[in-house]
Backbone as CSV, one residue per row, in Angstrom:
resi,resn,N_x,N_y,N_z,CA_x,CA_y,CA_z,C_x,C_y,C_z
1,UNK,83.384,94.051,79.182,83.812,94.373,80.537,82.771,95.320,81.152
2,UNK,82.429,94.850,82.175,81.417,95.906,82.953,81.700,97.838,82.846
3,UNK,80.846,98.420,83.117,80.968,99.638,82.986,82.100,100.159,84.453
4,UNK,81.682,99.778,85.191,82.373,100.307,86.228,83.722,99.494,86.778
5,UNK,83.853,98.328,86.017,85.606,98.073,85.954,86.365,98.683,85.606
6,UNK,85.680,99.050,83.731,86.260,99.982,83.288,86.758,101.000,83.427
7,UNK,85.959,101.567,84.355,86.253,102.700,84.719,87.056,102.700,86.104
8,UNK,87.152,101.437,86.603,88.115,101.869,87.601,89.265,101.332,87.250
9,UNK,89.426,100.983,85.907,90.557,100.427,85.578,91.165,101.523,84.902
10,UNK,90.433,102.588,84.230,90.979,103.556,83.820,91.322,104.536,84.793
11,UNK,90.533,104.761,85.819,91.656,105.307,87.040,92.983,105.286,87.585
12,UNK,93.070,103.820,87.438,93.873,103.561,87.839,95.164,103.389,86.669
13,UNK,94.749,103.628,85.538,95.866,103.973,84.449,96.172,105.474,84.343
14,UNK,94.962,106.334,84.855,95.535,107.745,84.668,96.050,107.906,85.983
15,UNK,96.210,107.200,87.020,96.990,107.300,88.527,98.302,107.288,87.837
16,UNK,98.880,106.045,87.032,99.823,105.730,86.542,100.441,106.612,85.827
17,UNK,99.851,107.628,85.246,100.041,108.382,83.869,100.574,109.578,85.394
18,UNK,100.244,110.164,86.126,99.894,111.135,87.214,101.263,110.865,88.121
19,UNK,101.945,109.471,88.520,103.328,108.924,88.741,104.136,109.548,88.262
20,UNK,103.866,108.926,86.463,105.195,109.436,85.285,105.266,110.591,86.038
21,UNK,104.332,111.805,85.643,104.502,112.976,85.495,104.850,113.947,86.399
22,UNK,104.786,113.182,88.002,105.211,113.528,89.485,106.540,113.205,88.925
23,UNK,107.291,112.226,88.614,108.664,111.906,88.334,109.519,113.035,87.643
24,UNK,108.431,113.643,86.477,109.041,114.139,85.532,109.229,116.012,86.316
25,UNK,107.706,115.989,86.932,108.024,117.316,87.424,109.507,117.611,88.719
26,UNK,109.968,116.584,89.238,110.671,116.122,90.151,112.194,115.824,89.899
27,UNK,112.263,115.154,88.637,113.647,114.837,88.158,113.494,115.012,86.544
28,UNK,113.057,115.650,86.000,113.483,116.141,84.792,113.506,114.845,84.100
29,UNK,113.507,115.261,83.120,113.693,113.885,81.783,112.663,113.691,80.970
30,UNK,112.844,114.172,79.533,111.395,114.069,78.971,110.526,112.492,78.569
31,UNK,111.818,111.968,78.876,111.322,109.980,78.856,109.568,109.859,80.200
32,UNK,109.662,110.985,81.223,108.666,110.551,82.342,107.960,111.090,81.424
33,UNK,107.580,112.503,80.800,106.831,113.161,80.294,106.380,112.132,79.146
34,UNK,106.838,111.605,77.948,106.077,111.234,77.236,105.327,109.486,77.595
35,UNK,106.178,108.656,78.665,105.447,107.977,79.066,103.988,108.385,80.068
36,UNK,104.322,109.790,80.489,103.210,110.453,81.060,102.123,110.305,80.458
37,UNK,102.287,111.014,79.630,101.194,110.965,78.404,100.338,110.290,77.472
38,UNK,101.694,109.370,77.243,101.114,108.038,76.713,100.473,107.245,77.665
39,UNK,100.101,107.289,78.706,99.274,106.609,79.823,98.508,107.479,80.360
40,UNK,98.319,108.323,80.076,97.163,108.864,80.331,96.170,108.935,78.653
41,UNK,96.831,108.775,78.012,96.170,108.635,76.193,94.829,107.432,76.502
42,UNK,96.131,106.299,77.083,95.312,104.897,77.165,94.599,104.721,78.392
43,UNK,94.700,105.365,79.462,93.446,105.582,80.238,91.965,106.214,79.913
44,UNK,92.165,107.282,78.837,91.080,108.073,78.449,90.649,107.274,77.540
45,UNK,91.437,106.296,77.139,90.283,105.461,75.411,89.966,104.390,76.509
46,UNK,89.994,104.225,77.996,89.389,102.969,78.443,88.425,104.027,79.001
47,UNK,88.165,105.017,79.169,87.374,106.344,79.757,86.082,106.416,78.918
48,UNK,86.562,106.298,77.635,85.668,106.570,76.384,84.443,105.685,76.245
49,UNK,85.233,104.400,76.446,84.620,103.239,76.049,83.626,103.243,77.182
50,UNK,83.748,103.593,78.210,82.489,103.850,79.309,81.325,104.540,78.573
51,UNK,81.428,106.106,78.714,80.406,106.629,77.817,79.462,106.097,77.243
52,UNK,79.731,105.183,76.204,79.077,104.491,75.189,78.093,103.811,76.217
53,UNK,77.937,103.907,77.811,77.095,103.036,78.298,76.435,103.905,79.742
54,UNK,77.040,104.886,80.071,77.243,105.291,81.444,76.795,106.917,80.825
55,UNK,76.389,107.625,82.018,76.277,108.721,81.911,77.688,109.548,82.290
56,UNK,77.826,110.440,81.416,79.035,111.423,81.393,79.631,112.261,82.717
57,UNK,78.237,112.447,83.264,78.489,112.778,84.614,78.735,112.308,85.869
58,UNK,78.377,111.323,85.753,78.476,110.315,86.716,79.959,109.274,86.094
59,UNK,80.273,109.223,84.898,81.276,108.643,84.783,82.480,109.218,84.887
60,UNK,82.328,110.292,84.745,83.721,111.565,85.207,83.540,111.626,86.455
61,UNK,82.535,111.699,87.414,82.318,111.924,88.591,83.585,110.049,89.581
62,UNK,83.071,109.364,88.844,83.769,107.820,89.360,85.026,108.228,88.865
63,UNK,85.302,108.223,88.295,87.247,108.151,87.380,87.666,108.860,88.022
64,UNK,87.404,110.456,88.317,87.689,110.889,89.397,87.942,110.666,91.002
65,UNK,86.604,110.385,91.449,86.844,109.733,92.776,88.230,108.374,92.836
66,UNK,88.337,107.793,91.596,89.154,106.632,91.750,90.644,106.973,91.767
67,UNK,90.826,108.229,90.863,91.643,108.354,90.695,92.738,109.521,92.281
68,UNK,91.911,109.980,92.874,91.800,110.918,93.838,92.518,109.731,94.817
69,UNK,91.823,108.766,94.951,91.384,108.137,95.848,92.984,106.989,95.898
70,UNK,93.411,106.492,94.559,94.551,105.836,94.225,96.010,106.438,94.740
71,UNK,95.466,107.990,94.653,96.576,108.997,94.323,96.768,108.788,95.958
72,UNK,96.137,109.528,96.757,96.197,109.675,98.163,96.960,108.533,98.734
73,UNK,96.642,107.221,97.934,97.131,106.117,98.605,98.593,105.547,98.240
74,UNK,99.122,105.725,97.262,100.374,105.937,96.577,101.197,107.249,96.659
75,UNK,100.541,108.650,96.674,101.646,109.425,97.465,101.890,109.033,99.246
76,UNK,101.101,108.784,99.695,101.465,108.339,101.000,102.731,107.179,100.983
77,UNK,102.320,106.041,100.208,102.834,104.705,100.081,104.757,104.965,100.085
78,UNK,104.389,106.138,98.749,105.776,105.797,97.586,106.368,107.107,98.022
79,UNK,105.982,108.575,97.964,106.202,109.372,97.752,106.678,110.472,99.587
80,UNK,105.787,109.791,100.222,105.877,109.633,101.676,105.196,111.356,101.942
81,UNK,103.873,111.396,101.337,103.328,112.514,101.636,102.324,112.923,102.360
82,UNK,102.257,113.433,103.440,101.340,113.635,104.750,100.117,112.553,104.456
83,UNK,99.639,112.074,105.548,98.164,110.947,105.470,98.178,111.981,106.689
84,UNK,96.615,112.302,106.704,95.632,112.735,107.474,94.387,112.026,108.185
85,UNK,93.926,111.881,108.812,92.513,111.303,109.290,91.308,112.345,108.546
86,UNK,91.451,113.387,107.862,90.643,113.964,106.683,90.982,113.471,105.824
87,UNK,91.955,113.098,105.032,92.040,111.807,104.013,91.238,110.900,103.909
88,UNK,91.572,110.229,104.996,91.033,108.757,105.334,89.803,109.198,104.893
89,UNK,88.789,110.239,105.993,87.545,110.566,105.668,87.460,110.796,104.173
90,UNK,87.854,111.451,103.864,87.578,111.495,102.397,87.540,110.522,101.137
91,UNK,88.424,109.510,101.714,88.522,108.042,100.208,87.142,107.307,100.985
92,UNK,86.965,107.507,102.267,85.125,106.840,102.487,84.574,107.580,102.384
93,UNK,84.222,109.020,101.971,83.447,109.322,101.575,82.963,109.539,99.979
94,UNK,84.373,109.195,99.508,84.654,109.389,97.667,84.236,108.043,97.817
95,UNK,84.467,106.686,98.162,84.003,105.345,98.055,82.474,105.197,98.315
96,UNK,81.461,105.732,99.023,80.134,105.535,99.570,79.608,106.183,98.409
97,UNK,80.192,107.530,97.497,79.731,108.107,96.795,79.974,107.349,95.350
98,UNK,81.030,106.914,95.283,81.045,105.575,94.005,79.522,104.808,94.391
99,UNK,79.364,104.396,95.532,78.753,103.202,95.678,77.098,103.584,95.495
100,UNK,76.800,104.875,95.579,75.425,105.640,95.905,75.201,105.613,94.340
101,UNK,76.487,106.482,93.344,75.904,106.683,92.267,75.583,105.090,91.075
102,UNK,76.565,104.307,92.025,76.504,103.241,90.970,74.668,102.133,91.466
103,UNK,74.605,102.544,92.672,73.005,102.391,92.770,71.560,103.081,92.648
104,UNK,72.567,103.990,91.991,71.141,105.062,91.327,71.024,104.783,89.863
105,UNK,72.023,103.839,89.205,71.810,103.360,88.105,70.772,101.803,87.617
């Protein structure tokens, strides 16, 4: 699998893991917490497997942006939490910056 699927596929599993744990901080129940966890476990071994190909900095730098970027768009979606036009600016500017570092490779 390409380097940078991976990695936005693992974003988007620690978005998932970042859900649970909004749930759990929200309504109690240690069932959100350890599915929390356990999805964020299996986001970081799809995290890992990047490394082995990608630079560390730049690959924390993407997982991040993706994950930032997922979040903004699902607390808005689900959670119904302020959207801004500095938002907006910001997932194009976290997206141009995916796109800069993945062409400096």
């Amino acid at each position: 699998m390409p380097t940078l699927v991976t990695l936005l596929l693992s974003g988007l599993i620690l978005t998932a893991g970042d859900i649970f744990m909004k749930y759990w901080a929200t309504h109690g129940g240690s069932n959100y917490y350890i599915a929390g966890l356990t999805i964020y476990l299996v986001g970081l071994m799809f995290f890992v497997e990047t490394l082995k190909q990608e630079n560390v900095a730049i690959a924390s730098a993407i997982l991040v942006m993706v994950n930032i970027i997922s979040l903004i768009i699902i607390g808005w979606f689900f959670f119904h939490e302020p959207y801004s036009h500095t938002k907006l600016g910001g997932i194009i500017l976290a997206l141009l910056a995916i796109l800069l570092l993945e062409l400096g490779n």
